[in-house]
C-alpha positions as CSV (number, residue, x, y, z in Angstrom):
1,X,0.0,0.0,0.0
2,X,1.3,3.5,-1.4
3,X,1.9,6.0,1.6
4,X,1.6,9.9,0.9
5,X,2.4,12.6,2.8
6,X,1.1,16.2,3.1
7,X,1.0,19.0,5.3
8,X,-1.2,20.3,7.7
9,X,-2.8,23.8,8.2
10,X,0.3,24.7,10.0
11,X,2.6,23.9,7.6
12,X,4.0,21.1,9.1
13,X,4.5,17.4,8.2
14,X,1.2,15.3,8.3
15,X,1.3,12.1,9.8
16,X,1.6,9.9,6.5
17,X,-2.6,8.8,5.1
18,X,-2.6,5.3,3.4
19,X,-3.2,5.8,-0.4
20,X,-6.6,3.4,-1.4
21,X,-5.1,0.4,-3.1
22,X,-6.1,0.2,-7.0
23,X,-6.9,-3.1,-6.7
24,X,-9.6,-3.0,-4.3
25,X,-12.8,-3.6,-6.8
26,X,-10.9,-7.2,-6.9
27,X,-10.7,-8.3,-3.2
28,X,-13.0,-10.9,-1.9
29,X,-15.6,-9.0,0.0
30,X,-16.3,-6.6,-3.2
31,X,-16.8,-9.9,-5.6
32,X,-19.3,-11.2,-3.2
33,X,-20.9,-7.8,-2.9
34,X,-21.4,-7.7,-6.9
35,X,-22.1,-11.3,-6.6
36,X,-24.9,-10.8,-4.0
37,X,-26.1,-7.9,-6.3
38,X,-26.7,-9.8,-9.3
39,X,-28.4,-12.6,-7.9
40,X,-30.6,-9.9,-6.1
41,X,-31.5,-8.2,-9.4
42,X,-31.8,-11.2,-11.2
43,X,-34.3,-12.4,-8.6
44,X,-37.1,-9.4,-9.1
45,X,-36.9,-9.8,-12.8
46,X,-37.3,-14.1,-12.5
47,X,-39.8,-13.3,-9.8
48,X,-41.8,-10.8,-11.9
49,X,-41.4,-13.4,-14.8
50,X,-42.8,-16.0,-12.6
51,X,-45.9,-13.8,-10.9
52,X,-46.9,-12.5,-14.1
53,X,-46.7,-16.1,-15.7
54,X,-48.8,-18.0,-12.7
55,X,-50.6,-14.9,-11.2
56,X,-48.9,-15.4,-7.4
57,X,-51.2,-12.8,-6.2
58,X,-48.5,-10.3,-5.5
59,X,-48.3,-7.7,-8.6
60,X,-50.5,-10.0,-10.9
61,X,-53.5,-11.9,-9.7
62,X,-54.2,-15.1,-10.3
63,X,-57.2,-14.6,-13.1
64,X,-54.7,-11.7,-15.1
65,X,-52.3,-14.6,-14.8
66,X,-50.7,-15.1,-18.2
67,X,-51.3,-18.6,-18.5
68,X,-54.9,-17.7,-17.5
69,X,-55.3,-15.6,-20.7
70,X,-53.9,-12.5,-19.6
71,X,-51.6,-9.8,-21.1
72,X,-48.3,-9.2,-19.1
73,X,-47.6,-6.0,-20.3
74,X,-51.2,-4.4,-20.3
75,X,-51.7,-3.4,-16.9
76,X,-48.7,-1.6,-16.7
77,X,-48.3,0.0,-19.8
78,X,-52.0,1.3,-20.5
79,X,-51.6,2.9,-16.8
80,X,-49.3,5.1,-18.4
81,X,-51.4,6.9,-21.0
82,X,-51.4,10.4,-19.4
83,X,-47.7,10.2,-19.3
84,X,-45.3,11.9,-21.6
85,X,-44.8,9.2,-23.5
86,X,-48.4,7.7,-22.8
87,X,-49.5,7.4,-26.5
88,X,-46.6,5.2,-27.8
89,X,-46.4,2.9,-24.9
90,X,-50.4,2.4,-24.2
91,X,-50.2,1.4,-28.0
92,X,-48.0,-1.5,-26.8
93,X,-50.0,-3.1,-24.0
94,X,-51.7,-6.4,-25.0
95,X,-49.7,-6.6,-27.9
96,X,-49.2,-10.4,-28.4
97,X,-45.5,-9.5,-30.0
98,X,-44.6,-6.8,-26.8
99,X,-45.8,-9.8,-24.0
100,X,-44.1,-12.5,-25.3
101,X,-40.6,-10.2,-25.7
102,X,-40.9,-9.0,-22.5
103,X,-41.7,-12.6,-20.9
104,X,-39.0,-13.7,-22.9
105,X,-36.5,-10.7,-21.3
106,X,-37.7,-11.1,-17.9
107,X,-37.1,-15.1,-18.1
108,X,-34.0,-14.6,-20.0
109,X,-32.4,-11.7,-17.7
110,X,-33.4,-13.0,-14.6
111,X,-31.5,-16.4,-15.3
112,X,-28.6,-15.4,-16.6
113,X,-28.0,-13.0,-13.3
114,X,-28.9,-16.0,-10.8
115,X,-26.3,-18.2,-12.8
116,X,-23.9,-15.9,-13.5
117,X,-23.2,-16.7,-17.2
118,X,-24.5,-13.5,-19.8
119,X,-24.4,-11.3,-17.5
120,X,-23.1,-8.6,-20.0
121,X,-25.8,-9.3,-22.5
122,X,-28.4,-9.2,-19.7
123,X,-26.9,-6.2,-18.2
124,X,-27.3,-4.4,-21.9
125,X,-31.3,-5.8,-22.0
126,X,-31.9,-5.7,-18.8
127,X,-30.9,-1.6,-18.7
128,X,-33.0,-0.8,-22.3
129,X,-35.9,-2.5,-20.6
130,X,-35.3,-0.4,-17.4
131,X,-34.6,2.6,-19.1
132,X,-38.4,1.7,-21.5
133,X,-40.0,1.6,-17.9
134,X,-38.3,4.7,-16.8
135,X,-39.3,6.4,-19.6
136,X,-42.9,5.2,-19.8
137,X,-43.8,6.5,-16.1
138,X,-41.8,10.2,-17.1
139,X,-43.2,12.4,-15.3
140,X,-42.2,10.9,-12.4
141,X,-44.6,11.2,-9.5
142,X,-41.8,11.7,-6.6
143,X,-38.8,13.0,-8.3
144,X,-37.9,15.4,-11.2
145,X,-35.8,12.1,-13.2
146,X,-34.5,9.7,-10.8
147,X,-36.3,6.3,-9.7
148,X,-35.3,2.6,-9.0
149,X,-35.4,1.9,-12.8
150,X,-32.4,3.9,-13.5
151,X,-30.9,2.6,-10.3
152,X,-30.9,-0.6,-11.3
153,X,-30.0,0.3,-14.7
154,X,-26.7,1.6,-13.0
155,X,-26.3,-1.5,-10.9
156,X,-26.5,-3.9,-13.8
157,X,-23.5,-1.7,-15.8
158,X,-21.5,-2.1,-12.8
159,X,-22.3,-6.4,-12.6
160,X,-20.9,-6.4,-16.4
161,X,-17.7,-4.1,-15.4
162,X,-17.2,-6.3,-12.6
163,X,-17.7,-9.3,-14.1
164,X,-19.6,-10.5,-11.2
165,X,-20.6,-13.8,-13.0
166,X,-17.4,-15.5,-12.3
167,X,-18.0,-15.5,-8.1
168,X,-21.1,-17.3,-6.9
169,X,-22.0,-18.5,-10.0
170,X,-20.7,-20.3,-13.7
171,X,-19.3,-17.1,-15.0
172,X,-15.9,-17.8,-15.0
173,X,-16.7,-21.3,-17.0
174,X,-18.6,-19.8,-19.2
175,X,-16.6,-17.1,-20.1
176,X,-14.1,-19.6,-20.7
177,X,-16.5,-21.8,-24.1
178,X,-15.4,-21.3,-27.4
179,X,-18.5,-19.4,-28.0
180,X,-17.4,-16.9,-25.1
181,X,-14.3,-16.5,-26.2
182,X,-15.8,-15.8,-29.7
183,X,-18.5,-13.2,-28.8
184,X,-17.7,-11.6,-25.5
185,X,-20.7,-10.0,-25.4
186,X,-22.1,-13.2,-24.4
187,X,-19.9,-13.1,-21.0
């Protein structure tokens, strides 16, 4: 660890201040942190693929269920048609093309965090859909531009930076295939 020195208000010597090591978004604790992260985040999308599938009763009851005949995207996206964007993504809900991409993204995201491997690819998806969700509620009610979309937008940037994949989960394996090694996107 680097050592500086400085000087105090007086003018004299400081007691030397321990520089941060550049290496410290690699030790163990930080991995797990990211690790812990990504299995978080890919938990709420799985779970929101899995409640909007079955109808759990939590955000989607059981007779909107999607198995039940009902439309993932509608009761979200038509509740934003006196939003700024309103017109464009009300136009989208129910639409059999816009459910079965979104099922398909929540599914898809959502296991590729828990396991680890993709996690760049989902971290790109998994921010545009954010960022879509963000920008279909703008206004926001409770703050001028900043909500948990965005934040976890940011979050899933800093998985793929991290490559948090490759602790707690099959990351490091599959980074490792042929296919990895030729797209690394697909990491």
């Amino acid at each position: 660890m680097a050592i500086t020195e400085g000087r105090n208000q007086q003018g004299q010597h400081a007691a030397p201040a321990p520089a941060l090591p550049t290496e410290l978004h690699t030790t163990k604790p930080v991995k797990y942190v990211w690790a812990a992260a990504r299995i978080a985040i890919g938990w709420v999308f799985l779970w929101a693929f899995a409640d909007k599938l079955f109808g759990l009763g939590f955000a989607t009851p059981g007779k909107r269920a999607w198995i039940n005949g009902g439309s993932p995207t509608t009761g979200f996206l038509k509740g934003t048609a006196d939003h700024t964007f309103g017109g464009f993504f009300s136009g989208l809900a129910g639409q059999g093309w816009a459910d079965w991409l979104f099922m398909i993204g929540l599914a898809g995201i959502g296991a590729a965090l828990i396991l680890g491997a993709g996690v760049r690819i989902a971290a790109v998806t998994g921010g545009l859909l954010l960022v879509l969700m963000w920008a279909a509620e703008l206004p926001l009610a409770n703050n001028p531009f900043m909500d948990e979309h965005l934040i976890y937008a940011i979050v899933l940037a800093g998985l793929a930076l991290a490559n948090a994949g490759d602790t707690a989960g099959i990351g490091r394996w599959w980074g490792n295939t042929d296919l990895v090694r030729h797209y690394p996107i697909l990491k």
